[in-house]
DOPAVEX-477183 format. One record per residue (C-alpha): x, y, z. Coordinates in pm, 1 decimal. Each point is the difference from the previous one (the first is absolute). Example, Ala and Ser with C-alpha at 12.3 -4.5 7.8 and 13.67 -1.06 7.14 Angstrom:
% residues 2
@u: 1230.0&v: -450.0&w: 780.0
@u: 137.0&v: 344.0&w: -66.0
//
This chain:
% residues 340
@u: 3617.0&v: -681.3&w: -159.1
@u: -269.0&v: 227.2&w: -84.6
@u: -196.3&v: 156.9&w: 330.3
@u: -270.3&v: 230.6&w: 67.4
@u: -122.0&v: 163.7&w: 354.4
@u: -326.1&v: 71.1&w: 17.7
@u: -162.6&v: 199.3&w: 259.8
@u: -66.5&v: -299.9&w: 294.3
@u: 393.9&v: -17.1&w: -14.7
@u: -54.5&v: -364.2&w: -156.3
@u: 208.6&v: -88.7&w: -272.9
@u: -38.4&v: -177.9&w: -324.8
@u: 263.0&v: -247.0&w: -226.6
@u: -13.6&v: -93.6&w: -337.3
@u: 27.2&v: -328.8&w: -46.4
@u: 324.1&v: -101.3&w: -23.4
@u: 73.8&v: 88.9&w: 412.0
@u: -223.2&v: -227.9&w: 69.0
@u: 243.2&v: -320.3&w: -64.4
@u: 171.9&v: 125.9&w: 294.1
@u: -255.6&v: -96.0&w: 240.4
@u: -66.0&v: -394.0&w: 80.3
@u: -319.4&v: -33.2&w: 35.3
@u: -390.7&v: 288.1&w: -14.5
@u: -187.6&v: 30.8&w: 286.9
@u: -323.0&v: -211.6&w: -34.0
@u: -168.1&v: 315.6&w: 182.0
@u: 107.5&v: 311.4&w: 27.3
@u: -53.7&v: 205.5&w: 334.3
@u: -51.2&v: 413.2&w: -22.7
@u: 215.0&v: 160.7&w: 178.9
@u: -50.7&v: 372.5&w: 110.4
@u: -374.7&v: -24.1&w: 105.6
@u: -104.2&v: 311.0&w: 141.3
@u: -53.0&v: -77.5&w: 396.6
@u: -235.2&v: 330.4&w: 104.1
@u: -241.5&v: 202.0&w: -193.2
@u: 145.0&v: 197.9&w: -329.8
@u: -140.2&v: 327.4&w: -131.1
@u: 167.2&v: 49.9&w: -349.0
@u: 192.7&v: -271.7&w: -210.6
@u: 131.8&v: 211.5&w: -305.5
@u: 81.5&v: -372.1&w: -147.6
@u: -319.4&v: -121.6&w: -22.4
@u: -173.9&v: 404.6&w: -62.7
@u: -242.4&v: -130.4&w: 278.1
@u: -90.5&v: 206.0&w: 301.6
@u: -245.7&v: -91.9&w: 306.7
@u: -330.5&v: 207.0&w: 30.1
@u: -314.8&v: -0.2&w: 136.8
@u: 140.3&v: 92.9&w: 332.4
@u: 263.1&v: -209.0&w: 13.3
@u: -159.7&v: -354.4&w: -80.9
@u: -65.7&v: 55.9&w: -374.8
@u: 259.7&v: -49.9&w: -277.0
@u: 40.4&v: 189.7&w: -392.1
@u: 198.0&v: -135.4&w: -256.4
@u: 134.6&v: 205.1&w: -301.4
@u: 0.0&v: -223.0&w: -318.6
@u: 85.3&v: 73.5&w: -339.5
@u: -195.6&v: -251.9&w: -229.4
@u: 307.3&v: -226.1&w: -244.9
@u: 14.9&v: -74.6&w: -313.7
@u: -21.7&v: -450.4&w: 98.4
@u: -338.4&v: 116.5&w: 233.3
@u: -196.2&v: 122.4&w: -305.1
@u: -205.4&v: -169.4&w: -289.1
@u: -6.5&v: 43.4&w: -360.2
@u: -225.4&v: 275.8&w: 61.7
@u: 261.0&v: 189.6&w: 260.0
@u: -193.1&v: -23.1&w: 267.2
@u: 64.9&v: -188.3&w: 289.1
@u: -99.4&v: -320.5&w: 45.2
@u: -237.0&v: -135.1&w: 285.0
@u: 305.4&v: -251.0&w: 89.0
@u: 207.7&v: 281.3&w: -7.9
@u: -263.9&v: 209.8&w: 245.7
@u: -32.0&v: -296.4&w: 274.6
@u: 374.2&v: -28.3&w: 43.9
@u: 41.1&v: 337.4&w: 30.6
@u: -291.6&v: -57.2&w: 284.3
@u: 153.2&v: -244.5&w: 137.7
@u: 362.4&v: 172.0&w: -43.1
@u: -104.3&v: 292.9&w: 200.0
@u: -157.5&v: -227.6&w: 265.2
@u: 322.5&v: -175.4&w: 77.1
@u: 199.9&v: 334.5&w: 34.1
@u: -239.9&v: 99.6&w: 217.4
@u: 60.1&v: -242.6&w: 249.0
@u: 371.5&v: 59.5&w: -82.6
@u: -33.1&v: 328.9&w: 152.6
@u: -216.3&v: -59.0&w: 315.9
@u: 294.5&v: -154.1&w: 124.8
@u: -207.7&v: -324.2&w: 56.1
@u: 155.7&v: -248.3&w: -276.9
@u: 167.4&v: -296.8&w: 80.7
@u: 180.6&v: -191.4&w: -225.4
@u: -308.8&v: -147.4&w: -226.7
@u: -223.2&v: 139.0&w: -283.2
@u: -161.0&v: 304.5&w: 196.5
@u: -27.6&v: -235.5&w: 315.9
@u: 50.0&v: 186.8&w: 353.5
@u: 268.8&v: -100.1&w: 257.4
@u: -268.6&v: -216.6&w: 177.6
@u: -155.7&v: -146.1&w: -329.1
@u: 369.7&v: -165.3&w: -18.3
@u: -6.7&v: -114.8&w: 345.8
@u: -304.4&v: -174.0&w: -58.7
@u: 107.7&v: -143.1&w: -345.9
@u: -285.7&v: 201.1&w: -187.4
@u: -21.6&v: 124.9&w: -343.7
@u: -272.4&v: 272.1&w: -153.4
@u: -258.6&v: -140.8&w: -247.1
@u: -245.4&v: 191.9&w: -171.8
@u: -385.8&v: -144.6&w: 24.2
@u: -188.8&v: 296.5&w: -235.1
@u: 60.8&v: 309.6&w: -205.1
@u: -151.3&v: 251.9&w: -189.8
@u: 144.6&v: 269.5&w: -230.8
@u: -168.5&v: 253.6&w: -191.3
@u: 163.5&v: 195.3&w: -244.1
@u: -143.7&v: 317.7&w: -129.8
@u: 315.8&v: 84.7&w: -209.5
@u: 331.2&v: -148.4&w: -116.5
@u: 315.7&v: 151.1&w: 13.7
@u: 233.9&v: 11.3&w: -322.0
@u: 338.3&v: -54.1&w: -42.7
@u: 239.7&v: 258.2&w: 174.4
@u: -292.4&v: 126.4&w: 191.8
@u: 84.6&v: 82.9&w: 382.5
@u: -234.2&v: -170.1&w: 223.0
@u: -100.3&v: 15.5&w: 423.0
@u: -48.6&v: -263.5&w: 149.1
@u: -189.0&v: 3.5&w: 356.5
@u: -51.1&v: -300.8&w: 255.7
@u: -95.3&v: -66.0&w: 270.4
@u: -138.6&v: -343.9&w: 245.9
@u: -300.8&v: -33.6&w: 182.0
@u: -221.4&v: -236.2&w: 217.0
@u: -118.4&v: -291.4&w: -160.2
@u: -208.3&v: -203.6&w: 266.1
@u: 188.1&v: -198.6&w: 269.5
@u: 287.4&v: -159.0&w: -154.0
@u: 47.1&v: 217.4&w: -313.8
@u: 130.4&v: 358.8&w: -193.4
@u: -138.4&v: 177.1&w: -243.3
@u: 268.7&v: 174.0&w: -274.9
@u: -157.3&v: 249.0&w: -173.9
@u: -311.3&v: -208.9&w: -142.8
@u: 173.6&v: -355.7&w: 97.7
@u: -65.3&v: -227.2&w: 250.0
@u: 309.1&v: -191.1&w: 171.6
@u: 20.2&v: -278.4&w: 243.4
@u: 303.9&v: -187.6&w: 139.2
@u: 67.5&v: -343.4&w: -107.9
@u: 269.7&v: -261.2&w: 179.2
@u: 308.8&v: -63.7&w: -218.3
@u: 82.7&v: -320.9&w: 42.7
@u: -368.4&v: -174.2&w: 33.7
@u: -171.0&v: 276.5&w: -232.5
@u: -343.8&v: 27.5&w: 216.3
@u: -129.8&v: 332.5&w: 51.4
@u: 90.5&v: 132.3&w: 334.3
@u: -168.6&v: 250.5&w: 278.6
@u: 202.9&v: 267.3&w: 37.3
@u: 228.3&v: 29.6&w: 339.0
@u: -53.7&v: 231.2&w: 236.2
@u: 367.5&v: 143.4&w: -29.9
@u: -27.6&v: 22.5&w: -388.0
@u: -366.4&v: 201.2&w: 89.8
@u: 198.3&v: 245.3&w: 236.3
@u: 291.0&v: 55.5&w: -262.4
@u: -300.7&v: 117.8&w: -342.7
@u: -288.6&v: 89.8&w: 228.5
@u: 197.1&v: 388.9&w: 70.6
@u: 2.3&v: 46.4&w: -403.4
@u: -344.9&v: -85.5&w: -58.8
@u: -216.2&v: 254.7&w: -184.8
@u: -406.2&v: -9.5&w: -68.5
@u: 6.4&v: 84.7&w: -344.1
@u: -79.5&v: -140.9&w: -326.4
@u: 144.1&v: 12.7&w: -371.0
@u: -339.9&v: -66.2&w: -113.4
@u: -348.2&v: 191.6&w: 104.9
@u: -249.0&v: -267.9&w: -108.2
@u: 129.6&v: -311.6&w: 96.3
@u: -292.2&v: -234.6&w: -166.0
@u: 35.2&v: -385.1&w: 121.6
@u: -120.5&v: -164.7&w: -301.5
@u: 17.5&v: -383.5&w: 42.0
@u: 239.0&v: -112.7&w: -306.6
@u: -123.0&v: -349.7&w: -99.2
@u: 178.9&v: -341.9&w: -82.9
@u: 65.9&v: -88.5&w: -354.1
@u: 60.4&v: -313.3&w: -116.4
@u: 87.3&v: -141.9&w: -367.4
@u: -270.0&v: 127.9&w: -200.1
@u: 168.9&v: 296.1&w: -6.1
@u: -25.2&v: 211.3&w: -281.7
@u: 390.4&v: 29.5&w: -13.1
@u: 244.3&v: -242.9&w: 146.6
@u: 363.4&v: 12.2&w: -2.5
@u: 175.1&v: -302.3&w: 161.0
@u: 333.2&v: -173.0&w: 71.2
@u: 113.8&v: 395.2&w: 160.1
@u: 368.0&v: -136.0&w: 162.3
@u: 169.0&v: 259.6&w: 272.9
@u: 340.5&v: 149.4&w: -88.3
@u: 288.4&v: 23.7&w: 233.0
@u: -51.4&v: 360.7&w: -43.9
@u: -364.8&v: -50.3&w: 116.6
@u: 87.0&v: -85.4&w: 330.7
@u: 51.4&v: 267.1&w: 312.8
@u: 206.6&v: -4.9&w: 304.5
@u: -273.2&v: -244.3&w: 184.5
@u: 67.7&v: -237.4&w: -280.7
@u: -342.1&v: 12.5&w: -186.5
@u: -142.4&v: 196.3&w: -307.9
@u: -31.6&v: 330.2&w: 88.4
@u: -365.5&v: 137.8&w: -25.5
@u: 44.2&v: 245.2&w: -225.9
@u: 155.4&v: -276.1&w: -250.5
@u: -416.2&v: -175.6&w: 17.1
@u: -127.5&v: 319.3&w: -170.2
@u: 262.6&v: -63.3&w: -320.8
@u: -165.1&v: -371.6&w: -10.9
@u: -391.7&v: 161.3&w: 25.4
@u: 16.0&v: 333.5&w: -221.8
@u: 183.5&v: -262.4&w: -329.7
@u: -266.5&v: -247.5&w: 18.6
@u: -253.5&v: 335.5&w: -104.4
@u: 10.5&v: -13.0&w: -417.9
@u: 205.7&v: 258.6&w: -141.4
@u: -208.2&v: 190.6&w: -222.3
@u: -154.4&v: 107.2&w: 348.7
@u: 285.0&v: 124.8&w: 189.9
@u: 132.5&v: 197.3&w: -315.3
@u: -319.3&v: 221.3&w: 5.3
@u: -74.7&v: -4.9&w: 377.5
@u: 222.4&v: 112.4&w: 310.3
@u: -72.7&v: -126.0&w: 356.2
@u: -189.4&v: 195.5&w: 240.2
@u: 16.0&v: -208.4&w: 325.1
@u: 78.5&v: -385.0&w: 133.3
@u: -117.0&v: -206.2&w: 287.7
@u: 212.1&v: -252.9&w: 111.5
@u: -64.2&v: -275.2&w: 313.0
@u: 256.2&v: -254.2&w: 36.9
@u: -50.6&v: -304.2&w: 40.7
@u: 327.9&v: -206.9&w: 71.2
@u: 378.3&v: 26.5&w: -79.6
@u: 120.6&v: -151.0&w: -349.5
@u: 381.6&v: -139.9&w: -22.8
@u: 214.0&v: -59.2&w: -206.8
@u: -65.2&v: -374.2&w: -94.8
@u: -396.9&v: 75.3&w: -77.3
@u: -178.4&v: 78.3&w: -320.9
@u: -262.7&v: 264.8&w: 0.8
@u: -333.4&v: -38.5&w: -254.1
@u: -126.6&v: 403.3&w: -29.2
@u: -386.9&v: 11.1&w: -92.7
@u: -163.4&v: 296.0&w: -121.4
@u: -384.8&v: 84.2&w: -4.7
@u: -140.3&v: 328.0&w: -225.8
@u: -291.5&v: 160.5&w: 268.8
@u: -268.1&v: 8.8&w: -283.4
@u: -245.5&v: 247.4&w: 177.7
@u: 251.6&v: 275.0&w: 17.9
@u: 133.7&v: 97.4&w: -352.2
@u: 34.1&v: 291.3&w: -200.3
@u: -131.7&v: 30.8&w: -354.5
@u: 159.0&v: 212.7&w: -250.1
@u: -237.8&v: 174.8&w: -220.8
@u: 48.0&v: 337.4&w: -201.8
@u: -320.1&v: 165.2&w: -152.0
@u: 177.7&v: 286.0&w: -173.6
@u: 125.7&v: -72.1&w: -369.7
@u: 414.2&v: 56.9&w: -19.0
@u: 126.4&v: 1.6&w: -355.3
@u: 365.2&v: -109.3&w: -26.5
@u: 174.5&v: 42.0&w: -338.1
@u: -346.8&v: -31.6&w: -140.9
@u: -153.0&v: -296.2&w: 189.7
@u: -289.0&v: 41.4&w: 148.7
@u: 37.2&v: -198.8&w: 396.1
@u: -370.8&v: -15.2&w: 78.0
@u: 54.1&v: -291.1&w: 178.4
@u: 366.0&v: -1.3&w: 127.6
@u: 180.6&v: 259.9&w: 267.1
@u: 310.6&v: 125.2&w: -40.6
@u: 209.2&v: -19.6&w: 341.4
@u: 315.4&v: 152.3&w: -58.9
@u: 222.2&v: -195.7&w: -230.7
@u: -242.1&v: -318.1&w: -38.2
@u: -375.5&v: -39.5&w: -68.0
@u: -264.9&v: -205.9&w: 188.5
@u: -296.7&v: -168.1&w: -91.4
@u: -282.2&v: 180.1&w: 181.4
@u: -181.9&v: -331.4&w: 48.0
@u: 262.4&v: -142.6&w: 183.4
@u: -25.9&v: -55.6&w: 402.3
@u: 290.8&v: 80.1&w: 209.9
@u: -25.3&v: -177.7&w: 358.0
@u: 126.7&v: 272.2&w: 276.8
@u: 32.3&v: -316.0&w: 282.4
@u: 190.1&v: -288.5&w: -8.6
@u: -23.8&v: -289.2&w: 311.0
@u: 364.1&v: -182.8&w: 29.5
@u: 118.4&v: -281.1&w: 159.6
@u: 317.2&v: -176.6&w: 89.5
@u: 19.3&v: -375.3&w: 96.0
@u: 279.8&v: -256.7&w: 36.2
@u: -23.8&v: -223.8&w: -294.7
@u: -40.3&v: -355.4&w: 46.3
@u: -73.7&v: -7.4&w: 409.1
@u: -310.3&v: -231.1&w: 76.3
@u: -185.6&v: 307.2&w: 105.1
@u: 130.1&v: 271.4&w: -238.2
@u: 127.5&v: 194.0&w: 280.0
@u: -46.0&v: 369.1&w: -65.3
@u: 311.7&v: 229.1&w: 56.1
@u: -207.9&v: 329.3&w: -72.8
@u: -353.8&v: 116.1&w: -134.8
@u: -7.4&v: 354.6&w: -147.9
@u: -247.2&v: 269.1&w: -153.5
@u: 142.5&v: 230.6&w: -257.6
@u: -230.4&v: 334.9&w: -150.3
@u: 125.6&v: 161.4&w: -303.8
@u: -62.1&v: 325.3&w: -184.1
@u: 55.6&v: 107.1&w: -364.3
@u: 354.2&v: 102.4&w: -102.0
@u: 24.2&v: 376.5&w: -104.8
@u: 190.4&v: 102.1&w: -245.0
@u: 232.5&v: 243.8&w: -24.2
@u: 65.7&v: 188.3&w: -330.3
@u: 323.1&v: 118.1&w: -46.5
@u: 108.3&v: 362.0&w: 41.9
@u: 168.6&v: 137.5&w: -315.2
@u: 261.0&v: 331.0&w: 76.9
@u: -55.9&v: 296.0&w: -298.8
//
């Protein structure tokens, strides 16, 4: 039998050990959850700042987390969010035995769900590239927490209503909040309901097994996957995403099939015009630009917003599962370096 220890002292079989065992645990419980407060985790290369109610993770970006371009994905950026979030709680000492939920969130039977979110990137990392990752929770009204720039409320398990939040949960996150935000100008723009005359639809989207979280529905970052595919694909190979709005709506499981519509904002585009004359092996392009390694048509009119929505396909009412606002800039490209 082949073994290897990692670090958490938790050991891993290849397959042919596991005969020997008579049955798999439907759910598996983690064992060694940190019970107070921990400075430095060399395991995770995450350390608590900000006075002691922060948290930094050290990532190093992977070869599966990147596009055909190298650079990390968006996907790849929210679960390393979202990654970061959960070790944080790790290390306040405060998780119970849940998907970030506290000691009291399990006494009450309550999971987190996320209600809105907004991301703006100003630059993507690239494969191999060594990235910092800081979060940190906030006050979100009454009965909610704010993650960097996300919103999360607490939700029953077991009748999946949104819940208030219990005193004794508010006394264990209330000592780690922080008034701070990821994002200066934090713009409430009112993302409206589409419906199918959509410019682009893409229906019959089925969840995967591997879709699904530890609270037993499709994990949020999964809905972006669904919205950024239904955008055409001459578009995303000459743009790059410069920020998303999300506001969920309700959970999606894994029996339901999800219709993703797509709107182009026509007032906010970008058109592509070139008055100087380039001559290329003795062509004259007047009226085309060259853009790196492919040329444009200067008439042509680039959109820079797209409105999304999600909906449960095939529900009387079309019941949404998420709207969302994506803005987009204009790849750059990058002309290779050649060594003399």
């Amino acid at each position: 039998m082949n073994q290897w220890t990692g670090p958490a002292t938790k050991t891993f079989a290849t397959s042919s050990s596991l005969a020997e065992t008579s049955y798999v645990p439907t759910e598996q419980t983690q064992k060694n959850i940190p019970t107070k407060k921990i400075l430095v985790d060399p395991y995770r290369q995450g350390l608590i700042i900000e006075g002691g109610v922060g948290y930094r993770q050290t990532v190093v970006i992977r070869s599966h987390e990147v596009g055909p371009d190298k650079t990390a994905t968006l996907e790849s950026l929210l679960n390393l969010l979202q990654e970061a979030a959960l070790n944080h709680v790790w290390m306040s000492g405060l998780l119970g035995d849940g998907f970030g939920a506290t000691h009291g969130m399990i006494r009450n039977n309550l999971i987190w769900v996320v209600t809105k979110m907004q991301v703006q990137v100003d630059s993507y990392p690239i494969w191999g590239e060594i990235v910092e990752v800081d979060t940190w929770v906030g006050a979100s009204g009454k009965n909610g927490m704010r993650h960097w720039d996300s919103t999360w409320v607490m939700m029953n398990r077991q009748t999946r209503r949104l819940s208030k939040m219990p005193e004794e949960v508010r006394d264990e996150i209330t000592p780690w909040f922080i008034d701070k935000q990821a994002i200066s100008s934090d713009v409430c723009t009112k993302i409206v309901k589409l419906d199918d005359k959509a410019k682009y639809i893409n229906s019959d989207l089925k969840p995967k097994r591997s879709d699904l979280d530890m609270n037993h529905h499709v994990n949020n970052v999964k809905y972006v996957r669904w919205m950024l595919e239904t955008i055409p694909d001459s578009f995303l190979d000459s743009h790059q995403l410069s920020s998303i709005t999300l506001e969920y709506r309700r959970e999606c499981g894994s029996t339901d099939l999800v219709q993703s519509f797509c709107e182009p904002d026509n007032e906010e585009h970008e058109l592509h015009k070139h008055n100087d004359i380039n001559i290329l092996n003795g062509f004259s392009l007047t009226s085309k630009i060259l853009d790196g390694h492919a040329l444009f048509d200067a008439s042509v009119k680039f959109p820079l917003r797209y409105t999304h929505l999600l909906q449960i396909e095939g529900e009387p009412k079309n019941e949404e599962i998420v709207r969302g606002q994506t803005t987009w800039k204009r790849k750059i490209s990058k002309k290779p370096t050649i060594a003399h």
